[in-house]
N, CA, C and O atoms as a DFTB+ gen file, in Angstrom:
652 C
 N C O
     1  1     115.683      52.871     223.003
     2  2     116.458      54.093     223.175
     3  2     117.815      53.745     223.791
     4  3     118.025      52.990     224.741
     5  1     118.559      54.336     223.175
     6  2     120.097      54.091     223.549
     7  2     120.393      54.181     224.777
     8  3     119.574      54.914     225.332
     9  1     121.550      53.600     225.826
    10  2     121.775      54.479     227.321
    11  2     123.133      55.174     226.874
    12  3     124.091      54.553     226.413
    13  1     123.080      56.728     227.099
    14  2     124.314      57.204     226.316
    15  2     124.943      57.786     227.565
    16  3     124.245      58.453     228.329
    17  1     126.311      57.553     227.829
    18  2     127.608      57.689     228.316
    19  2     128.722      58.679     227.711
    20  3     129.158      58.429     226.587
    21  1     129.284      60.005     228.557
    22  2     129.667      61.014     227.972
    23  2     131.149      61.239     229.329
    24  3     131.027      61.554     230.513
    25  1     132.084      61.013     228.754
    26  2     133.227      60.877     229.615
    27  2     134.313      62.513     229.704
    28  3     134.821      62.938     228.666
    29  1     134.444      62.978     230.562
    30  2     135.085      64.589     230.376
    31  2     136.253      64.599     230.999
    32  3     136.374      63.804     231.931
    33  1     137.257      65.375     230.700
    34  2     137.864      65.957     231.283
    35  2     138.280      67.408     230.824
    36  3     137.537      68.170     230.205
    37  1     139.794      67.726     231.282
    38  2     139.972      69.028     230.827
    39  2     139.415      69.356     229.229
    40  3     138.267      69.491     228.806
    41  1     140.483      69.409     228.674
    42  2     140.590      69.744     227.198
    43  2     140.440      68.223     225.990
    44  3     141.094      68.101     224.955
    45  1     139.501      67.322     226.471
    46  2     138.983      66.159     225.656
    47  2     139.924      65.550     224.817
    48  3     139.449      64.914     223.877
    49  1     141.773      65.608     224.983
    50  2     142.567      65.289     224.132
    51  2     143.020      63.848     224.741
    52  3     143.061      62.827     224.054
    53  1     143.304      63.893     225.920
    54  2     143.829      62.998     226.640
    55  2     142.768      61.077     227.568
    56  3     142.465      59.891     227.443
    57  1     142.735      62.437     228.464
    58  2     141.949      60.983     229.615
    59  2     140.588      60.864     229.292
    60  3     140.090      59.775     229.581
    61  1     139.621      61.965     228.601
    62  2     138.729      61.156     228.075
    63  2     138.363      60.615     226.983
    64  3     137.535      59.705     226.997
    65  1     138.993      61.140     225.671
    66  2     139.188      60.178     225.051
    67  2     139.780      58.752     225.007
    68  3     139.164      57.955     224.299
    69  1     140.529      58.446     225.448
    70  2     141.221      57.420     226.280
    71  2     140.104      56.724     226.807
    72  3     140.007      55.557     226.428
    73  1     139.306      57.112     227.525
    74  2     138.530      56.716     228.745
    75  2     136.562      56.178     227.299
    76  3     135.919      55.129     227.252
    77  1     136.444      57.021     226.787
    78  2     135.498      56.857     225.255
    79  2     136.023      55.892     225.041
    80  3     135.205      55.045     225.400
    81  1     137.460      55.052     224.435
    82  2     137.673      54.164     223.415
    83  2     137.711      53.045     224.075
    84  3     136.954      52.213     223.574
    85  1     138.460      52.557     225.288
    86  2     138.463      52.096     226.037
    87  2     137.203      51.382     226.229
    88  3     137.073      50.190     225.951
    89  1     136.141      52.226     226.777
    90  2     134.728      51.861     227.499
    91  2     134.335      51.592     225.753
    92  3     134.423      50.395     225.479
    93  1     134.025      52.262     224.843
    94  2     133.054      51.918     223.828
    95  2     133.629      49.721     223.615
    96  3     132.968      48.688     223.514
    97  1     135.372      50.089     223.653
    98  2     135.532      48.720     223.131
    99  2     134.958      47.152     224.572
   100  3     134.772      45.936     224.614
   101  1     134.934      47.947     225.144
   102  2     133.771      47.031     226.678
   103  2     132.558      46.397     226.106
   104  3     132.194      45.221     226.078
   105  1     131.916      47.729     225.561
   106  2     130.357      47.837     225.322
   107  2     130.734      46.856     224.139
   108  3     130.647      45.647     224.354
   109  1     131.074      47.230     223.125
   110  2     131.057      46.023     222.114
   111  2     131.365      44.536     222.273
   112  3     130.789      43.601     221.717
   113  1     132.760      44.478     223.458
   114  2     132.848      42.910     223.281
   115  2     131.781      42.213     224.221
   116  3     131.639      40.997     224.347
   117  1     130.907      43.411     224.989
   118  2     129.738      42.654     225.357
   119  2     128.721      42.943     224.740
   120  3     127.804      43.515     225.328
   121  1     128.614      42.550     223.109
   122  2     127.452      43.033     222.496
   123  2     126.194      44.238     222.715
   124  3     125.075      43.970     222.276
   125  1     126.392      45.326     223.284
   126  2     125.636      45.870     224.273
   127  2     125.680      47.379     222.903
   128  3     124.763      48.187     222.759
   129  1     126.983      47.364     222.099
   130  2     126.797      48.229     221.443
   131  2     125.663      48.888     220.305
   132  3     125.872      49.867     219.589
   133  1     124.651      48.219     220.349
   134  2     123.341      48.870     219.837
   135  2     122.606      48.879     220.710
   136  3     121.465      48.531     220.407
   137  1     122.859      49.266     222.205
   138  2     122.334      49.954     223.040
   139  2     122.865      50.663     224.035
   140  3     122.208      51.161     224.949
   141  1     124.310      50.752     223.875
   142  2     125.041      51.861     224.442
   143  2     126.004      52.867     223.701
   144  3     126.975      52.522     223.027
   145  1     125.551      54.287     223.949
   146  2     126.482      55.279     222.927
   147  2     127.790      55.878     224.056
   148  3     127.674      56.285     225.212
   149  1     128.458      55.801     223.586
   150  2     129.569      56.407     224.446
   151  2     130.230      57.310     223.486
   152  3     130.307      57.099     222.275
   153  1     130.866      58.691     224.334
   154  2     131.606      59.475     223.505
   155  2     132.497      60.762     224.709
   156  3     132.761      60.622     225.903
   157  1     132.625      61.326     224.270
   158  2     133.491      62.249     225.482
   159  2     133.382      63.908     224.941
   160  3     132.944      64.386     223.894
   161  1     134.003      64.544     226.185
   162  2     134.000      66.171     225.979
   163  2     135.327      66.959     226.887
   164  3     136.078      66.290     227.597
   165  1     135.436      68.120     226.770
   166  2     136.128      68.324     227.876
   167  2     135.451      69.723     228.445
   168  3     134.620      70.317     227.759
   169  1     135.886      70.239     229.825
   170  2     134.858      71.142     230.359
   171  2     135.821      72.171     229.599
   172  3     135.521      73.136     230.302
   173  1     136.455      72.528     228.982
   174  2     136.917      73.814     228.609
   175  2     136.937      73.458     226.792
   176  3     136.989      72.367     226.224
   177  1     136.869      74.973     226.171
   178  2     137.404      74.628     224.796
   179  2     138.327      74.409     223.773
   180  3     138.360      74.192     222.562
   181  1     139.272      74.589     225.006
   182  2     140.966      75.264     224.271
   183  2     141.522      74.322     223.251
   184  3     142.379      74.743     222.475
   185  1     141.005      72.769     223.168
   186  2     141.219      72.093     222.053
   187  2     139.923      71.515     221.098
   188  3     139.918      70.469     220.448
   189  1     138.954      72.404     221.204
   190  2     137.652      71.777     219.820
   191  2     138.586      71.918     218.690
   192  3     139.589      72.557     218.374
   193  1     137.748      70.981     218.210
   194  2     138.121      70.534     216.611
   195  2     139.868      69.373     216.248
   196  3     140.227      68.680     215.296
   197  1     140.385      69.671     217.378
   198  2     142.123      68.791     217.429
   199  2     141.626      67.163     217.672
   200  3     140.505      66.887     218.099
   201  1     142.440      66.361     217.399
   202  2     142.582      65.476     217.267
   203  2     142.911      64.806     218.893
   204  3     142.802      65.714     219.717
   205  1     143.275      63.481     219.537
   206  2     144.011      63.554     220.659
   207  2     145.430      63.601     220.437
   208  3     145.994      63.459     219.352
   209  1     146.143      63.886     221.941
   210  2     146.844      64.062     222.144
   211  2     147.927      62.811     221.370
   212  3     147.595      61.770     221.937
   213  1     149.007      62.483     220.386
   214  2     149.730      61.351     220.012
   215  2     150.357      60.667     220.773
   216  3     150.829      59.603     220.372
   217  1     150.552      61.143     222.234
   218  2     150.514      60.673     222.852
   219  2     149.716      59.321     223.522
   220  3     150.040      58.240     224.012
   221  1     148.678      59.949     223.278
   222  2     147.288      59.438     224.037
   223  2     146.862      58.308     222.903
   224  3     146.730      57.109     223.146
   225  1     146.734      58.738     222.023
   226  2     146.331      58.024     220.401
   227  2     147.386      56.553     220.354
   228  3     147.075      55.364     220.283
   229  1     148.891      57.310     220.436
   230  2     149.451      55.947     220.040
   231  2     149.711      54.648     221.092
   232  3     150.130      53.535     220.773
   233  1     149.353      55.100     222.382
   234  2     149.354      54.372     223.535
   235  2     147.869      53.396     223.154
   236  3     147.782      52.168     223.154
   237  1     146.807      54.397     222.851
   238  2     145.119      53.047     222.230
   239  2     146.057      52.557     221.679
   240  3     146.525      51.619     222.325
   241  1     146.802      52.867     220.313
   242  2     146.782      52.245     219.004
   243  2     147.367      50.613     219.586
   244  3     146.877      49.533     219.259
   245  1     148.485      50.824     220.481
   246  2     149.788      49.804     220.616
   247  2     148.825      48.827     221.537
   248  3     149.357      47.725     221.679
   249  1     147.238      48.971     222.361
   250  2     146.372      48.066     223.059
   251  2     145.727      47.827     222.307
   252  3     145.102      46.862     222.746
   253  1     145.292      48.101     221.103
   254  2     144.572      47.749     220.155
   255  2     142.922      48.305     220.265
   256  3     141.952      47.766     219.734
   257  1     142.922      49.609     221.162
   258  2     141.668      50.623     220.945
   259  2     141.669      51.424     219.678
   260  3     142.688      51.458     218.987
   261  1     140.742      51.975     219.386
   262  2     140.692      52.783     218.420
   263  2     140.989      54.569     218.612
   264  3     140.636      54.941     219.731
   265  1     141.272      55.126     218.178
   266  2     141.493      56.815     218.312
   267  2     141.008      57.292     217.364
   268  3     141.772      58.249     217.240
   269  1     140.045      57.422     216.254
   270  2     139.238      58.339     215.790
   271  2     138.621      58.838     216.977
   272  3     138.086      58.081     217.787
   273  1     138.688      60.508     217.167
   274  2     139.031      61.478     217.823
   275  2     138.399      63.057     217.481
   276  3     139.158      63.236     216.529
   277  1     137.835      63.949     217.514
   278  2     137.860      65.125     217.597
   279  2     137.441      65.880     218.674
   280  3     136.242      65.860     218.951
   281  1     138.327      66.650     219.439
   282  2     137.686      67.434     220.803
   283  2     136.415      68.306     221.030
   284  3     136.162      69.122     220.143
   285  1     135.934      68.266     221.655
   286  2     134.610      69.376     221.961
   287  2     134.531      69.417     223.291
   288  3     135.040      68.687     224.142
   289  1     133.590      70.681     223.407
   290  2     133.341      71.410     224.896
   291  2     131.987      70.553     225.229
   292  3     130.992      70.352     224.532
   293  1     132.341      70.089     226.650
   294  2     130.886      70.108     226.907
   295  2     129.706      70.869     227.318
   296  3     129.686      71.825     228.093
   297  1     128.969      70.462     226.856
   298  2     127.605      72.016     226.716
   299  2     126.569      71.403     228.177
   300  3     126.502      70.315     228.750
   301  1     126.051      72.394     228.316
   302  2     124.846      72.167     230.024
   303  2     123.678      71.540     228.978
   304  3     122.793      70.853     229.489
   305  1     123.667      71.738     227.717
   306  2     121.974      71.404     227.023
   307  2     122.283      69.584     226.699
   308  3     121.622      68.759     226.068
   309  1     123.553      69.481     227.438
   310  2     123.786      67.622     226.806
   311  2     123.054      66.919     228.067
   312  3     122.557      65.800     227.941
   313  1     123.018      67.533     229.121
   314  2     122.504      66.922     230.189
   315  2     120.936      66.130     229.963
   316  3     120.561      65.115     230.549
   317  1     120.371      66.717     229.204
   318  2     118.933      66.078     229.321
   319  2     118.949      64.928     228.367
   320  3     118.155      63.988     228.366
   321  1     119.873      65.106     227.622
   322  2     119.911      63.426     226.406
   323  2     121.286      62.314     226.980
   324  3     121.558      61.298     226.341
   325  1     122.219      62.796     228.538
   326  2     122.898      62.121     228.665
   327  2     121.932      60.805     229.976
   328  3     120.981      61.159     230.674
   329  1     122.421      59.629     229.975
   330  2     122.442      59.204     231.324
   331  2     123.049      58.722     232.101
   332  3     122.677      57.992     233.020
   333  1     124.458      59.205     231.724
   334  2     125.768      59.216     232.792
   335  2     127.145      60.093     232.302
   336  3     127.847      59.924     231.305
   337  1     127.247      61.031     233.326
   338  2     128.356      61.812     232.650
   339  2     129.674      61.506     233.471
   340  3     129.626      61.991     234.601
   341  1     130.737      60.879     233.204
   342  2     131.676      60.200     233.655
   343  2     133.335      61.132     233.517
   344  3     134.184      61.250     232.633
   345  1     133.164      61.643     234.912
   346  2     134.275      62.745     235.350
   347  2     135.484      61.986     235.423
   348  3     135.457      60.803     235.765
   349  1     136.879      62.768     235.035
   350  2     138.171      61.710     235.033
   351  2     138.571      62.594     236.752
   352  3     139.100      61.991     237.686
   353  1     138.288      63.622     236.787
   354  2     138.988      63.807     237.895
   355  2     138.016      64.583     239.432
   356  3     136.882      64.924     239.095
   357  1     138.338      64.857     240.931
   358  2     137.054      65.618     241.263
   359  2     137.422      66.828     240.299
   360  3     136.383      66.968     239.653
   361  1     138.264      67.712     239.878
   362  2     137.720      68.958     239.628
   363  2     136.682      69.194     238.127
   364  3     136.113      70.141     237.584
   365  1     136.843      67.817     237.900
   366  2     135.998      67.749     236.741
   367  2     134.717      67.547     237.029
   368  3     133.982      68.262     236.348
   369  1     134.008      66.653     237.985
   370  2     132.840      66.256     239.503
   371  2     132.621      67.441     239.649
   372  3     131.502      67.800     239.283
   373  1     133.579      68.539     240.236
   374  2     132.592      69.497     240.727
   375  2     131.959      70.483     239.854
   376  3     130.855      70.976     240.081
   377  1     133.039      70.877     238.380
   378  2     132.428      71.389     237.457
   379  2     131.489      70.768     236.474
   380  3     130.894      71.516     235.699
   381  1     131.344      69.816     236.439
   382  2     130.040      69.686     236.060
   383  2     129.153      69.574     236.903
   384  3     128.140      70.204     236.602
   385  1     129.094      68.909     238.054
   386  2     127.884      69.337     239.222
   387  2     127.046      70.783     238.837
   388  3     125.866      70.970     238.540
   389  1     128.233      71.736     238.985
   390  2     127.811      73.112     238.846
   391  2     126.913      73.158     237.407
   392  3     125.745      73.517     237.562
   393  1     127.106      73.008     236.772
   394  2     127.163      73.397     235.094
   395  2     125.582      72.496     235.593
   396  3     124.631      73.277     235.609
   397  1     125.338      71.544     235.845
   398  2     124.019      70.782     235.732
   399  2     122.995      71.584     235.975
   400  3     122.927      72.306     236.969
   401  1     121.738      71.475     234.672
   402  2     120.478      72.699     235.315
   403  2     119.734      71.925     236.195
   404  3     118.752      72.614     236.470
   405  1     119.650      70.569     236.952
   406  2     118.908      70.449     237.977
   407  2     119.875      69.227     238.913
   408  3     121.027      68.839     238.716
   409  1     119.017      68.891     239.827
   410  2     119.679      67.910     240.896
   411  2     119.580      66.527     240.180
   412  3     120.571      65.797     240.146
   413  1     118.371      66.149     239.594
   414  2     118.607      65.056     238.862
   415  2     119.681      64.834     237.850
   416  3     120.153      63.718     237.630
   417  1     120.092      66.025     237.181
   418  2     120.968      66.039     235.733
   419  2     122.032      65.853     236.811
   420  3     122.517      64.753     236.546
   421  1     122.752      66.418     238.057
   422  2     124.231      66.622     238.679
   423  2     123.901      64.973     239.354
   424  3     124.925      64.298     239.246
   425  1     123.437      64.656     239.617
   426  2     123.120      62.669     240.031
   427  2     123.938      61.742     238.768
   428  3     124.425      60.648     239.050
   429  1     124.009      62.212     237.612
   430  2     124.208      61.663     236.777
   431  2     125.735      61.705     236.538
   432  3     126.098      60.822     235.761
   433  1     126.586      62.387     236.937
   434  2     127.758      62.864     237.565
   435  2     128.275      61.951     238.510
   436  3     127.747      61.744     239.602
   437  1     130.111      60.971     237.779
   438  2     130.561      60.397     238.627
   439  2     131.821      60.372     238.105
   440  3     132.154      60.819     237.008
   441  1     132.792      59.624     239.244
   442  2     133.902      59.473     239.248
   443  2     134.243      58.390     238.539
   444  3     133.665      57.401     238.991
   445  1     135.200      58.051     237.266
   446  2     135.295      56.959     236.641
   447  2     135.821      55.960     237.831
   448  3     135.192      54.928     238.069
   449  1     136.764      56.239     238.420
   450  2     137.620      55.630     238.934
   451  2     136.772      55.078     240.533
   452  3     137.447      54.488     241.376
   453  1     135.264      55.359     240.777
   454  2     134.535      55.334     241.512
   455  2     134.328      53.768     241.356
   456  3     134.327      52.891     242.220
   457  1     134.168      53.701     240.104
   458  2     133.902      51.914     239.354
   459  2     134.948      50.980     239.287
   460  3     134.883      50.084     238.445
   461  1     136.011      51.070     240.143
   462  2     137.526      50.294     240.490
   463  2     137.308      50.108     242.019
   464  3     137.499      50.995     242.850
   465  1     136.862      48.776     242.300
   466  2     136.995      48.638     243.739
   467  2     138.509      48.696     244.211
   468  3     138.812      48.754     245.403
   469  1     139.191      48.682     243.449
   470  2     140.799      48.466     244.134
   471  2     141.468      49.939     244.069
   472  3     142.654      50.185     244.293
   473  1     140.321      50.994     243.667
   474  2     141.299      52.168     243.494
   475  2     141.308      52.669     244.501
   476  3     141.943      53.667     244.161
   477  1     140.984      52.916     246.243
   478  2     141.450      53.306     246.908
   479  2     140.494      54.275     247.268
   480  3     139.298      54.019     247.131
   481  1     140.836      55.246     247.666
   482  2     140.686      56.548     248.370
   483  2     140.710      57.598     247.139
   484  3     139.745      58.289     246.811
   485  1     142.014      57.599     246.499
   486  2     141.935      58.330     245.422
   487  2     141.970      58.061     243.949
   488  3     142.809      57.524     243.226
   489  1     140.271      58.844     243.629
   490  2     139.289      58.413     242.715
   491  2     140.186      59.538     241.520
   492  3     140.002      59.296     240.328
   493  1     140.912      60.458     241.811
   494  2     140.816      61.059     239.823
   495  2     142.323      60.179     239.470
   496  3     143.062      59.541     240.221
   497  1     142.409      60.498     237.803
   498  2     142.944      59.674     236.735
   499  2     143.770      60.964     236.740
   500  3     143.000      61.858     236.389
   501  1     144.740      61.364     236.930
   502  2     145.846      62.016     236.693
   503  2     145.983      62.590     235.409
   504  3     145.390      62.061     234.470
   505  1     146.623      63.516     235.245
   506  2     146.049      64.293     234.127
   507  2     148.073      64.415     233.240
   508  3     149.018      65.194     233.362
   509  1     147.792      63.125     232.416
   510  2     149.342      63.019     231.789
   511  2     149.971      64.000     230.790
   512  3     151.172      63.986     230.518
   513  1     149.053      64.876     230.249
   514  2     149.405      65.801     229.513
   515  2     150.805      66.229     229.509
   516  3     151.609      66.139     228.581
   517  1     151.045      66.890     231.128
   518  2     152.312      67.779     231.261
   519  2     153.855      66.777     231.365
   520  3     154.990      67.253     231.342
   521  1     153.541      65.468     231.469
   522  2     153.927      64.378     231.646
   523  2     154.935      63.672     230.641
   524  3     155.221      64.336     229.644
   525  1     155.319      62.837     230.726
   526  2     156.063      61.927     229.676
   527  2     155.199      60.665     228.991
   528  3     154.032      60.994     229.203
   529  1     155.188      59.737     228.473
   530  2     154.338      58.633     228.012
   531  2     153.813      57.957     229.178
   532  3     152.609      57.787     229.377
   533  1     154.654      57.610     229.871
   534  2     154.587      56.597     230.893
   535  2     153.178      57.357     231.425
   536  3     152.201      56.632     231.234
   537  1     152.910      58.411     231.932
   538  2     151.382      58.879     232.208
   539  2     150.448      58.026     231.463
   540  3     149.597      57.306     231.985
   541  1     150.656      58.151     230.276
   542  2     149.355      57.829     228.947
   543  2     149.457      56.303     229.588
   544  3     148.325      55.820     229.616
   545  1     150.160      55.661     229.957
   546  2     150.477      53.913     230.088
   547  2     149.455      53.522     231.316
   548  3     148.666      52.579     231.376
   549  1     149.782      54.768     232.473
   550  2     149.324      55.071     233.281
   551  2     147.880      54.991     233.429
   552  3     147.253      54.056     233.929
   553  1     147.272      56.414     232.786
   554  2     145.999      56.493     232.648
   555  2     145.362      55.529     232.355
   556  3     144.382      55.206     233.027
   557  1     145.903      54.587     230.897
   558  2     145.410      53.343     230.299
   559  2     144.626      52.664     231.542
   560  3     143.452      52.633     231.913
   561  1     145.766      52.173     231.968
   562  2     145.625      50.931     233.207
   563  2     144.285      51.678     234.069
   564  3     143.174      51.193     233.856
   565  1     144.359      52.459     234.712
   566  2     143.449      53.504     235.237
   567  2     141.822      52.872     234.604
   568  3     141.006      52.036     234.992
   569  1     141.923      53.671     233.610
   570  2     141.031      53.978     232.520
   571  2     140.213      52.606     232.885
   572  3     139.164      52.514     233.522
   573  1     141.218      51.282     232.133
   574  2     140.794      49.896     232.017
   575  2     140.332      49.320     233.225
   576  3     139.262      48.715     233.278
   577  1     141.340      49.530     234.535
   578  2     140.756      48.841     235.752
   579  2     138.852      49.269     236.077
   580  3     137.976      48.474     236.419
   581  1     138.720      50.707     235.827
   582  2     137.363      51.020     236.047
   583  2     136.677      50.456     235.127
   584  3     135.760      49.754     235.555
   585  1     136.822      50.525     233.728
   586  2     135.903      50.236     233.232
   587  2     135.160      48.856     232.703
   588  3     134.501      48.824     231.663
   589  1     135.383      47.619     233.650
   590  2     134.888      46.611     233.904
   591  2     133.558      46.650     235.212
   592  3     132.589      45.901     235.331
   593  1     133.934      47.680     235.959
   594  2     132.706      48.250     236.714
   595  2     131.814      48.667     236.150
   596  3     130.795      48.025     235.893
   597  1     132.042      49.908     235.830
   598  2     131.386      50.891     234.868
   599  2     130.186      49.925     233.995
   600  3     128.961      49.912     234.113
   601  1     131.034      49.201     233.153
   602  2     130.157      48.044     232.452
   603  2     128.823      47.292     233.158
   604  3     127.790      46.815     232.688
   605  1     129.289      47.408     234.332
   606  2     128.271      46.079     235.303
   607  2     127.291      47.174     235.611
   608  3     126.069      47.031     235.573
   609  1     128.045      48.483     235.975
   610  2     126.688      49.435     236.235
   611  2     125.700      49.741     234.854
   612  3     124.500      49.931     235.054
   613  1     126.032      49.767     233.991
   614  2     125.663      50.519     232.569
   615  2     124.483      48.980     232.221
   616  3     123.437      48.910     231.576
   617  1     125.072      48.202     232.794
   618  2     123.986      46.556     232.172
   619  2     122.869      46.584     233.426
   620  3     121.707      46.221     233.245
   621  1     123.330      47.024     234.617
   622  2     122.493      46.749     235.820
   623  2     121.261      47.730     235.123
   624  3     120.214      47.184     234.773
   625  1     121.448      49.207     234.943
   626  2     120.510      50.560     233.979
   627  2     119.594      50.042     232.901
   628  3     118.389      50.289     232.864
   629  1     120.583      48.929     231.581
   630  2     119.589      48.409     230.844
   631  2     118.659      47.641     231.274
   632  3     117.589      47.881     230.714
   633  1     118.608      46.684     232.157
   634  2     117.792      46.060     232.823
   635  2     116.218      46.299     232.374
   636  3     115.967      47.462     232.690
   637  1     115.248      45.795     231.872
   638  2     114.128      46.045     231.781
   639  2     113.926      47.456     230.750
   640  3     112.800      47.769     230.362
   641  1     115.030      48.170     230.407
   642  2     114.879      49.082     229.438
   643  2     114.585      48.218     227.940
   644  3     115.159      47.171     227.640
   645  1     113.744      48.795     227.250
   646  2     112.918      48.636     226.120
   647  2     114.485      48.590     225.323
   648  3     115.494      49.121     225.788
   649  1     114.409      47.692     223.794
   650  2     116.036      46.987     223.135
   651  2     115.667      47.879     221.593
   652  3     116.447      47.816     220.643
């Protein structure tokens, strides 16, 4: 059984997609990808069905991630098939906390930037939208510094899980 990984923020155009392509291309160059699913959402709906932000898209493209892309809301019924839901910012932490139907499902709830020992004190990924590029460059780095953690936690989980 897969360990599946679900990355959110606002409106799923920007930092978590970003934060999906990023981490999926982890999981693959450590062969891990036929046993880890990664994908993203955002807690609101105002962009289902859009593409990301071109912003966001051509900043992967120029690191050499991928951006096949379509936005969606995240739903409370994903909680029981997720086993890590990976917040870009706290206000994203606390709304899904809330949204979780039990204490075990809101456990599963973290800060990407939680998985960057060098990030400090302050854990959210800035939200580049309203921003110029240099955000998206931004986030990248962000994005990337965590998700070499992230990785070590996600392999520590497979551990003894059935392949």
């Amino acid at each position: 059984m897969a360990y599946r990984v679900c990355f959110v923020c606002t409106g799923n155009i920007c930092r978590s997609p970003m934060a999906e392509s990023v981490f999926r291309a982890r999981v693959a160059e450590a062969g891990l990808d036929h046993l880890v699913e990664t994908d993203s959402a955002g807690t609101g709906g105002w962009h289902e069905g859009d593409g990301a932000d071109p912003r966001a898209a051509s900043v992967l493209d120029e690191h050499g991630y991928g951006t096949g892309h379509t936005a969606r809301q995240f739903q409370q019924s994903w909680f029981g098939r997720l086993d890590l839901v990976i917040a870009l910012d706290t206000g994203h932490l606390k709304a899904l906390r809330r949204l979780a139907p039990t204490e075990e499902d809101a456990r599963k709830v973290r800060l990407l930037r939680s998985y960057d020992p060098a990030a400090g004190a302050d854990l959210d990924v800035p939200d580049p939208y309203y921003g110029a590029r240099d955000g998206f460059e931004e986030c990248l780095e962000m994005v990337e510094a965590a998700s070499a953690g992230l990785l070590d936690s996600v392999r520590e989980h497979l551990e003894g899980r059935p392949e």
